[in-house]
N, C-alpha and C positions, 0 to 999 in steps of 0.2 A: 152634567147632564140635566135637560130637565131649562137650560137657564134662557134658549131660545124662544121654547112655547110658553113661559112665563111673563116674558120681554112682549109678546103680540097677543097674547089674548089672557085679559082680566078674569075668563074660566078657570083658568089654570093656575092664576097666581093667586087665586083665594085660595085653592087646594094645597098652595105652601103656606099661605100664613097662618089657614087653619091646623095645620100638622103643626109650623112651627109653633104655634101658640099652645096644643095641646101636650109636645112632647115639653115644654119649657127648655128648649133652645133652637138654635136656626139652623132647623137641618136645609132648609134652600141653600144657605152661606155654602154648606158643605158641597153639597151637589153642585151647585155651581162652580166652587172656586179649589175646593178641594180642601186638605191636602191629600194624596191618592191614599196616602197609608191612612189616615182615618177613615174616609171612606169604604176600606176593604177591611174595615173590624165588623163583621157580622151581625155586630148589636145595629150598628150607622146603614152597612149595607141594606138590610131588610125594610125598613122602612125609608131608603131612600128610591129604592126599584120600586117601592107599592105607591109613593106617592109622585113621582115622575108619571107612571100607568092610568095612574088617578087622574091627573093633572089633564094629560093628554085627552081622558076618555071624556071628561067633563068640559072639554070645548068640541068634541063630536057630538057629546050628549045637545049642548045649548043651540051649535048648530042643526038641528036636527036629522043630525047625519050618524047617528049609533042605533039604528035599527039592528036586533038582534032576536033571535031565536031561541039559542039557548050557548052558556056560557061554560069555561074551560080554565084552569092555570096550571103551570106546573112549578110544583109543589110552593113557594112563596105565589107565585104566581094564581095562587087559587084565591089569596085573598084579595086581587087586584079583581078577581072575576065576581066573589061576594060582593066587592063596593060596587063593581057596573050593574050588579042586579040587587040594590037596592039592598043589603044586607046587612051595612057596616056601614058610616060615614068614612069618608078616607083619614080623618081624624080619630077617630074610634080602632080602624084598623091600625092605624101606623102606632099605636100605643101598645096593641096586642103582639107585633112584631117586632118590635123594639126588644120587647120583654121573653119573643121566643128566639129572637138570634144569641142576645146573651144569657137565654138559658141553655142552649145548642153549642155555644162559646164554651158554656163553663162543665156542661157535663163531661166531658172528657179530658185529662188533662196533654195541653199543648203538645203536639209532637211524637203525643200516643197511640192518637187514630190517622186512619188515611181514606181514599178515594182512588179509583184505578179507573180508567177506562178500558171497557175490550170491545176491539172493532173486528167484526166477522161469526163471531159465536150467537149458537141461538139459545132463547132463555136455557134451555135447559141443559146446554154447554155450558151456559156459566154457572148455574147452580152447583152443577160435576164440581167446577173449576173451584170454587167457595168452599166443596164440601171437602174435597183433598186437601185444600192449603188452612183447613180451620186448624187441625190441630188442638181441642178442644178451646179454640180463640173464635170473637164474635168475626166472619167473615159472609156476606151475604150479597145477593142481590141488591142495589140502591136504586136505581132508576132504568126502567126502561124504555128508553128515548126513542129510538127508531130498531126497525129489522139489522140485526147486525151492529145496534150501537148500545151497548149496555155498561149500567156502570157500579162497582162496587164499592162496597163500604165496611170500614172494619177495625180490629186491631193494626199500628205500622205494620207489625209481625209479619201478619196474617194478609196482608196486602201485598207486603214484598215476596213472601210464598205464591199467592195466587196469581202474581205477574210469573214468578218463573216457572208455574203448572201451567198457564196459558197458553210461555211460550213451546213447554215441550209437547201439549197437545196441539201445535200448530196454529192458534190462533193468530191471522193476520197482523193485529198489534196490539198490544197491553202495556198501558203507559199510565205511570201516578199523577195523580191532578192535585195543582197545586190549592188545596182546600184548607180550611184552618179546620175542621172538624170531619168525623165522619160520621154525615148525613143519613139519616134513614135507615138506620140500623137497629139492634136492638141497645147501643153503646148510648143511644137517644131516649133511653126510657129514664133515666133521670130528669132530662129536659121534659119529654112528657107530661111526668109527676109534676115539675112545675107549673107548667103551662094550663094542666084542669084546671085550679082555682080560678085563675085571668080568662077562661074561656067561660067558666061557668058565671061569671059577675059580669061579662060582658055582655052589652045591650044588642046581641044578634035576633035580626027580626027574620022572618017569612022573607023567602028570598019573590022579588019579582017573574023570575022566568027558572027552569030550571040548570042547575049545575050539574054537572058530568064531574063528582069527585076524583081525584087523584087514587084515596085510597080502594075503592070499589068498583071505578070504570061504567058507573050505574049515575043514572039522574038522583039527584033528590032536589028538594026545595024548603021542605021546613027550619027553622032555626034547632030545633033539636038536631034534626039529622045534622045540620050545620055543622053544630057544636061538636058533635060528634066524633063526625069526618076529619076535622080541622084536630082532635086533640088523637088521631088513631095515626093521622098523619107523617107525626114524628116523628115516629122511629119504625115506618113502614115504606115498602119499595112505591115508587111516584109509576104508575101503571097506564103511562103515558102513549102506549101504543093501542093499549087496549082503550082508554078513554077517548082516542078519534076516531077509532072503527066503531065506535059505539055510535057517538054523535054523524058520523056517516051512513049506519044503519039506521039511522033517525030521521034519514033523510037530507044531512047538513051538505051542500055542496059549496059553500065558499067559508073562507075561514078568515078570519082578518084579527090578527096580531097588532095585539095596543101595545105598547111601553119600549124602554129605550132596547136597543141589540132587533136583530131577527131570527133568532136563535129557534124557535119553536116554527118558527115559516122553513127552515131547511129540515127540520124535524120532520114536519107534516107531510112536504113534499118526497120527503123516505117513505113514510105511512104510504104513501097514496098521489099519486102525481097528477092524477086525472080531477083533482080539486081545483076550485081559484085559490089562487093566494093573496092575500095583501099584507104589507107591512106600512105598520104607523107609530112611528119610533121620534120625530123628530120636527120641527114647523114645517122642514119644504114640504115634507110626506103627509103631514095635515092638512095642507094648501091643495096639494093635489089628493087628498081622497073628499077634501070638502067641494071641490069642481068638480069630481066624478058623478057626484051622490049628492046635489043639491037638494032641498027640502021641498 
């Protein structure tokens, strides 16, 4: 990923060599060439999705085609939003994410935690659903994606219990997702604990415009609030539905999705369908939003 808009525009391929210089190895190699299984090690993953986002934003930036209001990620994705607003250099972030996939990696051991999706329940169906299959086991809300698309996180245990509470309350579908950890729980306050130090020594400046955090669905823009946000983050639910009704009470009506997938543009369009959408994921889709939106 990442190895076409590298290939046509010199914006983007400083934003690898600075990461790869920073991290001290070639994470571009990786992203481009693979192999898939490294890649999907969580340590490789996070800082290859931030700096792909990166990469992309910074040939919108140079064209001056990244006119923005105010900014959004879900949940890694909030750090691809500190680097568009000046926060973090994409170099500075991908070292702080490096350092939170393999502490996220390592807090739980392999094969102990999980991730479910449930399609049709509303938050506080699934709350119910978490709270009968805990069994005094970590079992909670993780992300709430769109109306009706929510995702948990937890003990295996306590996941495989809250797939089969789900189905007997009639939930449409509750299916495990193939995750190496479980995300945004409290099973992440180990990874937490590591990640204060890294956050508090990192150089997070005054953000340029405001962010709409993950964890409080509220703008901030200071580097404290930053810092904050990003270490409450962890092992708290990504409040994804509530964070676009906010920025739409803000006034925001068009949305435009940096980084590789379009995963948060079928999101949004759950949110809210009466927005624009745009997705910029890849060169063709660069070619055409830099013709749409010339300077």
């Amino acid at each position: 990923m990442g190895k076409d808009v590298a290939e046509r525009h010199p914006a983007a391929k400083k934003v690898f060599d600075d990461v790869d210089a920073a991290l001290g190895f070639p994470l571009s190699k990786l992203c481009f060439e693979g192999p898939d299984d490294a890649l999907k090690l969580t340590e490789n993953t996070q800082p290859a999705i931030l700096t792909v986002s990166a990469a992309i934003h910074a040939v919108l930036e140079e064209a001056g085609a990244a006119r923005r209001d105010i900014v959004a990620g879900h949940s890694l994705g909030e750090y691809s939003a500190i680097v568009s607003a000046a926060g973090l250099t994409p170099a500075e972030a991908a070292k702080i994410v490096r350092l939170r996939g393999k502490f996220m990696q390592e807090a739980v051991p392999v094969g102990t935690g999980g991730m479910a999706a449930l399609i049709g329940p509303t938050v506080e169906e699934a709350q119910a659903i978490c709270a009968e299959a805990a069994q005094g086991e970590v079992v909670s809300v993780a992300n709430i994606n769109a109306p009706g698309q929510i995702v948990i996180a937890g003990t295996k245990a306590g996941i495989d219990r809250a797939i089969e509470v789900a189905k007997k309350r009639g939930v449409r579908r509750a299916l495990p997702l193939p995750v190496s950890a479980p995300f945004h729980c409290e099973l992440m306050k180990p990874a937490e604990q590591r990640l204060q130090p890294v956050l508090e020594e990192a150089n997070i400046r005054d953000l340029s415009m405001s962010l709409v955090s993950n964890v409080d669905a509220s703008p901030i823009g200071t580097a404290h609030a930053v810092r904050n946000a990003l270490l409450r983050q962890v092992a708290s639910p990504v409040r994804w539905v509530e964070s676009i009704q906010k920025m739409i009470s803000m006034g925001v009506r068009r949305f435009v999705e940096v980084g590789p997938g379009n995963v948060l543009t079928g999101l949004i369009k759950r949110i809210d369908s009466s927005v624009e959408l745009i997705n910029v994921s890849d060169a063709a889709s660069i070619e055409a939003y830099l013709e749409k939106n010339k300077a």
